[in-house]
C-alpha positions as MATLAB code, in Angstrom:
seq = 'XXXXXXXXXXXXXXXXXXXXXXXXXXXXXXXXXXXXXXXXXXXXXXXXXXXXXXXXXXXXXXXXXXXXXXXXXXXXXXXXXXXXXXXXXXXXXXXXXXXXXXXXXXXXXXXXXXXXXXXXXXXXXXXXXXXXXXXXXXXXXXXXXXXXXXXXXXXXXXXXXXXXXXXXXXXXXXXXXXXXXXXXXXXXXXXXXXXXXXXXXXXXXXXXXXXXXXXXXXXXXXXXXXXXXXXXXXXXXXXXXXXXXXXXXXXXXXXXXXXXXXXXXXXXXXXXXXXXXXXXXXXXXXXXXXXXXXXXXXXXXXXXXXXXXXXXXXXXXXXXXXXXXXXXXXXXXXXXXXXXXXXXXXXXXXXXXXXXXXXXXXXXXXXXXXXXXXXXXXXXXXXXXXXXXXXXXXXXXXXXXXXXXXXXXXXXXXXXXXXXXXXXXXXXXXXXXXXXXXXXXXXXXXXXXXXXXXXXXXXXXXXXXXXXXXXXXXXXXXXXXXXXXXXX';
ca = [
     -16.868  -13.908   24.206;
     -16.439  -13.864   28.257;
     -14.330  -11.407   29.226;
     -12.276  -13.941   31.080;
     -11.443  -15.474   27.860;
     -10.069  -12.492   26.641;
      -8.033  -12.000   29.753;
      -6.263  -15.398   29.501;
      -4.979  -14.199   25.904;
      -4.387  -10.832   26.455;
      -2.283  -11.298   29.890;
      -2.861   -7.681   31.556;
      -0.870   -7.022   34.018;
      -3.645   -5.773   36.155;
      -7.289   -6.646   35.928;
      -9.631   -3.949   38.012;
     -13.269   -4.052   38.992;
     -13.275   -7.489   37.312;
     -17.025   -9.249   36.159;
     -17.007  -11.697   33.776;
     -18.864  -10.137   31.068;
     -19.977  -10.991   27.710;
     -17.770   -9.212   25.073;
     -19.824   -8.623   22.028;
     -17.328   -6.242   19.915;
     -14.249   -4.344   20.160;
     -14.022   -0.300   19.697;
     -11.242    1.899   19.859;
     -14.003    4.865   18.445;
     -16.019    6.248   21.152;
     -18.536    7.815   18.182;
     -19.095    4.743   17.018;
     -19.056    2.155   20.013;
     -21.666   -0.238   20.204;
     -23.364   -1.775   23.952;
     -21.465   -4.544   25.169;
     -17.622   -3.767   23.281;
     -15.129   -3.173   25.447;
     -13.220    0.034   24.447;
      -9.677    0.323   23.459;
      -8.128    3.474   24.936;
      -5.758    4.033   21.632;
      -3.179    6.500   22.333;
      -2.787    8.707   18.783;
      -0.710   11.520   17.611;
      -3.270   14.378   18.107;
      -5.837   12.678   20.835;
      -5.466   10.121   23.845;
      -8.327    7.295   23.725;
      -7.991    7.449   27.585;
      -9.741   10.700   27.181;
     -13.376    9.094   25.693;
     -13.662    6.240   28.013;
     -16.206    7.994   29.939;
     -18.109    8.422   26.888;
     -17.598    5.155   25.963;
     -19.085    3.739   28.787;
     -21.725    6.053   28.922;
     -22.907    4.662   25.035;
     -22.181    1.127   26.496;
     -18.909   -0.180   26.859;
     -18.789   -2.892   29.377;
     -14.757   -3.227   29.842;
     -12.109   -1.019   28.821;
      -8.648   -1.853   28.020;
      -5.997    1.152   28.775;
      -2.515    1.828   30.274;
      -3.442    3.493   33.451;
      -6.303    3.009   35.831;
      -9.623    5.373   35.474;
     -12.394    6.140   37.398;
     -15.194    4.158   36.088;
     -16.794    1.453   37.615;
     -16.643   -1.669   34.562;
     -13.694   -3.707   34.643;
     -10.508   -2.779   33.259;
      -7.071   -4.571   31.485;
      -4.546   -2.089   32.433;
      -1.717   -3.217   29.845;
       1.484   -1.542   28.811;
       0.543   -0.689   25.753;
      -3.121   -0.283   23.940;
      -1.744   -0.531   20.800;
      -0.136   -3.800   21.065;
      -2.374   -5.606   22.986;
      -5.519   -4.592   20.658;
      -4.148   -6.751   18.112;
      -3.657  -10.111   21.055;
      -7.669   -9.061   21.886;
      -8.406   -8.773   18.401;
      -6.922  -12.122   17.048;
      -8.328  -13.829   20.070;
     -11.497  -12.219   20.163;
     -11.925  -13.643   15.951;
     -10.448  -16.817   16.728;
      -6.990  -16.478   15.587;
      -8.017  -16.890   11.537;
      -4.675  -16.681   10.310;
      -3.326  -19.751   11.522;
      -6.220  -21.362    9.733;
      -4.883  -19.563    6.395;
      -2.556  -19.273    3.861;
      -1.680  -15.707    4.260;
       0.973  -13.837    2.643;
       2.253  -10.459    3.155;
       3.771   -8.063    0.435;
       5.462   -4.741    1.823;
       7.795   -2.163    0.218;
       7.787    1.401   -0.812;
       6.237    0.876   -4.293;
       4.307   -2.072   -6.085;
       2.657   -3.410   -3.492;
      -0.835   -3.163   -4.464;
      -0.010   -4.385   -7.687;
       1.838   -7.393   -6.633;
      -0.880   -7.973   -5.015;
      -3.489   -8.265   -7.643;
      -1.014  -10.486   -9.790;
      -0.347  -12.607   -7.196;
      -4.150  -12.957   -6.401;
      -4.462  -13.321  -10.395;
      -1.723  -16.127  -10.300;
      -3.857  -18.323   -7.569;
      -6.686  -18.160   -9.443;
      -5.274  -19.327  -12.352;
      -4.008  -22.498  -10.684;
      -7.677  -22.626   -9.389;
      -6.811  -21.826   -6.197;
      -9.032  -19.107   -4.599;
      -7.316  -16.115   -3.132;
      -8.358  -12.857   -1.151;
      -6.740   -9.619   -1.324;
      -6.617   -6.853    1.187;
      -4.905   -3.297    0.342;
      -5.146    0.027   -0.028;
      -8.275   -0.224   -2.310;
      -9.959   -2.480    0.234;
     -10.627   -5.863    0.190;
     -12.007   -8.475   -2.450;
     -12.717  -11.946   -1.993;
     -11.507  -12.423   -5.426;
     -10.436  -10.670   -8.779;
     -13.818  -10.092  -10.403;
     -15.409   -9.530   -7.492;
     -16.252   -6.036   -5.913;
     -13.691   -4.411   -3.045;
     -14.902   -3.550   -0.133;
     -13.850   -0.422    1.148;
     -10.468    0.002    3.561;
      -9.618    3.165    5.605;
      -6.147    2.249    5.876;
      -3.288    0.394    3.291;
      -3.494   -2.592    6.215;
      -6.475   -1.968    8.515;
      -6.303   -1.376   12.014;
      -6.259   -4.640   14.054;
      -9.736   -5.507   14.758;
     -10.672   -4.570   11.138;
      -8.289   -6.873    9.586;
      -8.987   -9.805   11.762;
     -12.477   -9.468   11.579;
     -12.000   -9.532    7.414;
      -9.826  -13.055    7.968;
     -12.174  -14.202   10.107;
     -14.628  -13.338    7.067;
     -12.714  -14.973    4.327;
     -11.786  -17.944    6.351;
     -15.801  -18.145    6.613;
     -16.253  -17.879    2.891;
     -14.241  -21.097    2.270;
     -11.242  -19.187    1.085;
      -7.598  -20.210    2.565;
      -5.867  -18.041    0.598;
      -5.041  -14.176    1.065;
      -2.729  -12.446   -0.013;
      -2.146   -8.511    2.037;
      -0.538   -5.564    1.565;
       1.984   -4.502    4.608;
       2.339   -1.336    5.269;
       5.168    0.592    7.359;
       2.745    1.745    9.279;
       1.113   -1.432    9.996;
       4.538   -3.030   11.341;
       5.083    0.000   13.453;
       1.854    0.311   14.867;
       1.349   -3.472   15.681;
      -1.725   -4.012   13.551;
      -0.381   -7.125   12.077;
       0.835   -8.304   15.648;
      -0.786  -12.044   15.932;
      -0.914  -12.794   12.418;
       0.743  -15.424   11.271;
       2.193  -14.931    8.031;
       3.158  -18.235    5.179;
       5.736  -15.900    3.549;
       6.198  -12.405    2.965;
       7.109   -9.980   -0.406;
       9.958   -7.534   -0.642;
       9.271   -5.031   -3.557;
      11.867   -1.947   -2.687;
      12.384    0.524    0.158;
      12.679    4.333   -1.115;
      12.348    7.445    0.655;
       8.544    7.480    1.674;
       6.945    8.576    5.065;
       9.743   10.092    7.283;
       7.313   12.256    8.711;
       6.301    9.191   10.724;
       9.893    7.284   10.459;
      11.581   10.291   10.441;
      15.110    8.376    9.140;
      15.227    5.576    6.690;
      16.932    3.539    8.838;
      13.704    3.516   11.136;
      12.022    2.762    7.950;
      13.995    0.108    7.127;
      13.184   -1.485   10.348;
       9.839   -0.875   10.244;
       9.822   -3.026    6.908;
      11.612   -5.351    8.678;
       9.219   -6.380   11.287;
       7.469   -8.460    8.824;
      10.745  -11.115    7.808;
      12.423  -11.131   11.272;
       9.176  -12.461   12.717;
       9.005  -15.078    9.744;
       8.478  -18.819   11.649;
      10.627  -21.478   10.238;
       9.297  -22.947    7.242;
       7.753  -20.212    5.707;
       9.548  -18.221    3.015;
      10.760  -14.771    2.092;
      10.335  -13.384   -1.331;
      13.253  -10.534   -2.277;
      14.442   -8.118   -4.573;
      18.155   -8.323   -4.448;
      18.683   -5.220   -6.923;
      17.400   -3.218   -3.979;
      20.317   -1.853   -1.729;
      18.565   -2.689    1.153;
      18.042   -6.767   -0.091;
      21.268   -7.460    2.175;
      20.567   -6.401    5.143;
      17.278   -7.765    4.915;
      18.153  -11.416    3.760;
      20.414  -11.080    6.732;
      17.411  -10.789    9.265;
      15.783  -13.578    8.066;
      15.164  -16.766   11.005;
      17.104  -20.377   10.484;
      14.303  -22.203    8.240;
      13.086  -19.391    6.200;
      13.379  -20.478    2.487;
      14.859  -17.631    0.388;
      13.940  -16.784   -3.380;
      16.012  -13.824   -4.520;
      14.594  -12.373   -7.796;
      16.775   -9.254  -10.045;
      17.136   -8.057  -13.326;
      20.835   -6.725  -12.368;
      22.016   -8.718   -9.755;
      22.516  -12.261  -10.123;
      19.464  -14.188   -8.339;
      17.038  -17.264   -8.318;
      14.911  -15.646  -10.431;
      15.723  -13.284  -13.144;
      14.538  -11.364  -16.172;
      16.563  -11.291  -19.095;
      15.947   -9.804  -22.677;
      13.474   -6.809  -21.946;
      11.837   -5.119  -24.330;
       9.034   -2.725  -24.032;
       6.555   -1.402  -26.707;
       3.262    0.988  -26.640;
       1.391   -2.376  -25.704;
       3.423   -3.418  -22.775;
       6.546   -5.603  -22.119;
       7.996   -8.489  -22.547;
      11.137  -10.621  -21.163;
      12.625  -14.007  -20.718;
      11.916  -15.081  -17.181;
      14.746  -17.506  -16.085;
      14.736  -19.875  -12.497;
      17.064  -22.658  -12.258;
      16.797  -24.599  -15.810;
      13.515  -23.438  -15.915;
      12.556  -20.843  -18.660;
       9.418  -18.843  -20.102;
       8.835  -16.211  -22.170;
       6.000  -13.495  -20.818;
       4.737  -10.640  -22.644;
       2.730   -8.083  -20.008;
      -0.005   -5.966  -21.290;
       1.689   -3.775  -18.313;
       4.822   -1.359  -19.236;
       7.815   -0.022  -17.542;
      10.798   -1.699  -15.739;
       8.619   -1.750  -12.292;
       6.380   -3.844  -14.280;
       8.885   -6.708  -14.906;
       9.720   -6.294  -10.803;
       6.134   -6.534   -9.998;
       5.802   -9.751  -12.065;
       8.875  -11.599  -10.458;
       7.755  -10.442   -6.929;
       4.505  -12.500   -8.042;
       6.338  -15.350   -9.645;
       8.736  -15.361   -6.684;
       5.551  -16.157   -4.088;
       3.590  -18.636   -6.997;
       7.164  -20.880   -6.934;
       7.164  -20.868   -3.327;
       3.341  -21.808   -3.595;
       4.466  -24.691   -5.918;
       2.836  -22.898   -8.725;
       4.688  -23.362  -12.306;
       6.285  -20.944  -13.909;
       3.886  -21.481  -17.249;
       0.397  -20.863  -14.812;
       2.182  -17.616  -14.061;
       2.785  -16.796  -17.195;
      -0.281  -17.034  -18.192;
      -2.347  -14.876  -15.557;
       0.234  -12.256  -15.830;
      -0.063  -12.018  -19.776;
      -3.715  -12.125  -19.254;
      -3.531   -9.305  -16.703;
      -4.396   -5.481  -16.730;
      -3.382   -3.068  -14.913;
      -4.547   -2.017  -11.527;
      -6.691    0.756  -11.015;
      -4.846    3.948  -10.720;
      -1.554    2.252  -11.675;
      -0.575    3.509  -14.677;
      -4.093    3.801  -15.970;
      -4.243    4.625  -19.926;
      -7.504    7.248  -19.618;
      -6.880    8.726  -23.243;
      -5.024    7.710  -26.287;
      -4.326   10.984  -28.080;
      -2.938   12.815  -26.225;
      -1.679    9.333  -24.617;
      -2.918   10.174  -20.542;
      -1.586    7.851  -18.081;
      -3.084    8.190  -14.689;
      -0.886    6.695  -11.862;
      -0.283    6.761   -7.992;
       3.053    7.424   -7.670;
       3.790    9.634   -4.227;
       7.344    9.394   -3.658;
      10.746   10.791   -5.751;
      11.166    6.735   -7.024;
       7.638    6.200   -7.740;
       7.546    9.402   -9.966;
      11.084    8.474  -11.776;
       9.582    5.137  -12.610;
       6.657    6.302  -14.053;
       8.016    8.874  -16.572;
      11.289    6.492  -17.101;
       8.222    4.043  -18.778;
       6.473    6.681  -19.972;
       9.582    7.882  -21.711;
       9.503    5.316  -23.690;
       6.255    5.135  -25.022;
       7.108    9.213  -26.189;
       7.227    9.244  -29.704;
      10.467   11.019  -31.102;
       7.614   13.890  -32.379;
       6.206   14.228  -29.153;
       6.468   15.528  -25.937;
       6.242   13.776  -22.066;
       4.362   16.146  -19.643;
       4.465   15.571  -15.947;
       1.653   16.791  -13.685;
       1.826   16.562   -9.820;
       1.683   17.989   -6.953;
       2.831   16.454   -3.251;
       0.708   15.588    0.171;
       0.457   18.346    2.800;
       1.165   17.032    6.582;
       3.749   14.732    5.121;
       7.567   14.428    4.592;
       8.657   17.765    3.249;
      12.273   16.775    2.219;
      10.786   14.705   -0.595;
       9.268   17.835   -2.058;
      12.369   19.354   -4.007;
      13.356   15.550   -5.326;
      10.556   15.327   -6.946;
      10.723   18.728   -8.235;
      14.373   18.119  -10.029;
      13.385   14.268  -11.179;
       9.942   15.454  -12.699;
      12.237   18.564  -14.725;
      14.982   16.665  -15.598;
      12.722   13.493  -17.046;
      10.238   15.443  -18.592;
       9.483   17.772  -21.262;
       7.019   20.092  -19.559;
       6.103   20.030  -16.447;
       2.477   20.932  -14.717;
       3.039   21.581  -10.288;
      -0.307   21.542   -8.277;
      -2.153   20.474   -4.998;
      -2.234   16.929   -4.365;
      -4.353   16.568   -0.823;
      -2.787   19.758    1.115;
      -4.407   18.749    3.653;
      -3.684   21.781    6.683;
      -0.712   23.063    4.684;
      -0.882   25.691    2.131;
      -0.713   25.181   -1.372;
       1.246   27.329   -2.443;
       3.898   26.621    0.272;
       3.703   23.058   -0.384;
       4.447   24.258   -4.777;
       7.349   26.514   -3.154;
       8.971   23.655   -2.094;
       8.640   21.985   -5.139;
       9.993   24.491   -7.078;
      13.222   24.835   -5.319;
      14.338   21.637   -6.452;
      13.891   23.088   -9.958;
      17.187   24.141  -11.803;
      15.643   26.801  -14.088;
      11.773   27.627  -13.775;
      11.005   28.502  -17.315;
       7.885   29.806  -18.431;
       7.386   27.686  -21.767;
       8.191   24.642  -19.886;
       7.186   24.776  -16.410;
       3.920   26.056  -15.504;
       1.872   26.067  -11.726;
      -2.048   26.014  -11.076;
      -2.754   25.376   -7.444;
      -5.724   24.169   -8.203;
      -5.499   20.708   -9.598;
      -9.076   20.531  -11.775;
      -7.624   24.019  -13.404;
      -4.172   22.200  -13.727;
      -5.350   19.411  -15.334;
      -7.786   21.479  -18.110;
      -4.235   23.664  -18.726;
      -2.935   20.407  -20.272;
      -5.371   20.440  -22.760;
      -3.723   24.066  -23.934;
      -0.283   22.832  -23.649;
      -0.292   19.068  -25.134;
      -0.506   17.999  -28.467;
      -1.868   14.727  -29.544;
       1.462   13.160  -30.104;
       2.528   14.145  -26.406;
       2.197   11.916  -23.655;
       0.857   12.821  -20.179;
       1.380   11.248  -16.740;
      -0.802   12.515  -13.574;
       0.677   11.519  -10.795;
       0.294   11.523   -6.947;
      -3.521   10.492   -6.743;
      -4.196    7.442   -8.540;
      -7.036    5.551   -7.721;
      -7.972    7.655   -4.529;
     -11.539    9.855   -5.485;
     -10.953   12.295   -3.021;
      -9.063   15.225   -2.249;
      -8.513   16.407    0.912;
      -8.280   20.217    1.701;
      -7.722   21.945    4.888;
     -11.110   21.972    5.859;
     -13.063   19.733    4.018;
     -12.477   16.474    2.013;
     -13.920   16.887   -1.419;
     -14.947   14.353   -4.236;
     -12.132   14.480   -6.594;
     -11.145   12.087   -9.513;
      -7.812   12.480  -11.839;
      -9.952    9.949  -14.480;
     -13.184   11.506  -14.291;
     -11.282   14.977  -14.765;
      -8.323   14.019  -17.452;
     -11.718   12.605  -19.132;
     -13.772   16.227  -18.866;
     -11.096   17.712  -20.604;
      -9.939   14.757  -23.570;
     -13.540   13.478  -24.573;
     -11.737   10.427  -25.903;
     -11.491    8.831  -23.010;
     -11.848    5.030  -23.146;
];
């Protein structure tokens, strides 16, 4: 693409050395930059992109895009700010695919990536086909193969380039997780968005937001910039629904959904069992009965966040039901790994993820049996969250396991310290602490009986832990199944 192309979209407001070069690729990476990209000098938290644009051009960049004039001789977009305008270049630079598609955003503290896949699961079901994009990559559909993702929502030239690639594949539909971090950070700047998901908003990431009203607004980004005629899709138990329906632009067409709170669509008569649960889903005169193979109250939510988009899709409520009854769960979210003990592998991070979890695990405990609860929390991230998850994990569980989840810099044990002070009473027969999370994890096997059940949370799907100075291969399936051979 000419680089005066670019400049048209982009509007810098200053152009230097100008040439009007062919643009082959965009790089914000000078490690990886390719001849003919321009380079994006990316301001970060720990290094300043303006810093590698000598290397960049010396590996080939033929334009740069920054904030403040350097001295090298290719031309140069001098723009306010790099990280906004490297989602305009991107977009234009891949030919704007979202206005081409049906794409819908889901964002929230927890359930996204599970809303996802339902939602996905729902389209195909009407034989509609549907992409999904999220924190375990990207798949063109639901049997298909993910692709792998660095990021929950990539980085703007990433996720353009993958519309432009499912747009290409004869798929309109895609679905996409929204992170916080995303909104904040502009990556989503350009696309434009059919309707967007509202799961929940707990305590998660202040050590970027730093207060949850930042957080909140963060989240927020995604419905204020709604365009008339699309549609929001919200969970009005969640105390922040209000303020968020609120936001919403004239021409936005609301769908409230609740299990407490009256709204458009409800779930009524819950009941769960060992092999999920079921409930009477209810919108205007319209009901349906749906039994999940999933389990726990954030199940039912996840399923009318799905329902809520299908309806505003013009999808019935009787295709939902039946691609959510014939749905499993997501990788990572609460996985069943072994039956006896019953070990239930799931991602929850945060102090509402984790109360969620052993709330449904609570009641698959059998009244002879015990529910064990091992985590740990992520170094280099919000500290405050540490104790909360300490007191909910003692005070919902039997026994309780503390280890490393990815300490990243931090040490272990100061990361477990913190924990533990959250703890009313740290009792030897009840709570124990391994640092290490493979030794953690083979301690269950001394401390659970085959009635018990087990969550391991924090890590999920992710195969990797990451250490202070290293990032190791590290699985909490492969490992629960080392220790319980009978794993299925």
């Amino acid at each position: 693409m000419e680089l005066s192309k670019i400049i048209k979209e982009v509007e810098p407001k200053e152009v230097l050395n100008f040439k009007d070069v062919d643009i082959c690729g965009i790089s914000y990476n000078s490690k990886t930059i390719n001849s003919h990209e321009i380079f994006v000098c990316l301001k970060g938290e720990h290094v300043d992109g303006h810093d590698y644009a000598q290397m960049a051009f010396e590996k080939g960049a033929v334009a740069l895009m920054c904030e403040k004039p350097l001295n090298i001789e290719i031309p140069q977009l001098i723009v306010e700010s790099t990280q906004e305008k490297i989602a305009d270049l991107s977009a234009c630079f891949y030919h704007n695919p979202s206005r081409e598609l049906n794409l819908i955003g889901v964002t929230g503290t927890n359930g996204k990536t599970t809303v996802t896949h339902l939602i996905q699961k729902i389209f195909e079901q009407n034989s509609k086909k549907c992409a999904l994009i999220g924190t375990l990559g990207y798949k063109l559909s639901s049997s298909s193969e993910y692709f792998e993702a660095k990021h929950t929502t990539p980085q703007a030239p990433e996720l353009q380039h993958t519309l432009q690639k499912i747009l290409k594949s004869d798929i309109l539909n895609v679905v996409t997780e929204v992170s916080s971090h995303s909104l904040e950070q502009h990556r989503v700047r350009k696309c434009k968005f059919s309707g967007a998901v509202f799961t929940n908003l707990t305590q998660d990431h202040l050590d970027f937001h730093i207060t949850m009203d930042n957080y909140f607004n963060a989240k927020a980004k995604l419905f204020s910039n709604l365009d008339c005629g699309s549609y929001a899709i919200i969970n009005n138990d969640d105390k922040y629904a209000k303020r968020l329906i609120a936001l919403l632009p004239n021409g936005v067409k609301l769908i409230t959904y609740g299990v407490k709170n009256t709204s458009d669509l409800m779930a009524k008569n819950i009941e769960f069992t060992s092999s999920g649960v079921s409930f009477l889903c209810q919108y205007g005169d319209s009901n349906v009965n749906i039994k999940l193979k999933l389990n726990g109250m954030f199940s039912v939510y996840n399923a009318l966040a799905a329902i809520g988009c299908a309806l505003a899709n013009n999808i019935s409520l009787d295709v939902s039901k039946l691609a959510l009854e014939s749905t499993k769960s997501v990788a990572g979210r609460f996985e069943i790994v072994c039956t006896s003990p019953l070990v239930i592998v799931d991602y929850a991070h945060t102090p509402d993820g984790l109360e969620n979890i052993l709330r449904a695990a609570r009641e698959l405990t059998p009244n002879n049996g015990s529910l064990i609860c091992l985590f740990g929390c992520g170094g280099d991230r919000d500290a405050t969250k540490r104790p909360k998850m300490g007191k909910i994990a003692q005070s919902l569980s039997d026994k309780i396991v503390v280890t490393s989840d990815n300490p990243r810099s931090e040490d272990p044990q100061q990361i477990i310290t913190d924990i533990l002070s959250g703890l009313k009473l740290i009792n030897p027969k009840t709570v124990f602490v391994e640092p290490d999370r493979a030794e953690a994890i083979k301690l269950l096997k001394t401390i659970a009986n085959d009635n018990d059940v087990i969550i391991v949370a924090g890590k999920g799907h992710e195969d990797y832990q990451i250490l202070k100075d290293r990032t190791i291969h590290f699985d909490d399936r492969e490992e629960v199944a080392k220790v319980f051979s009978n794993s299925h």
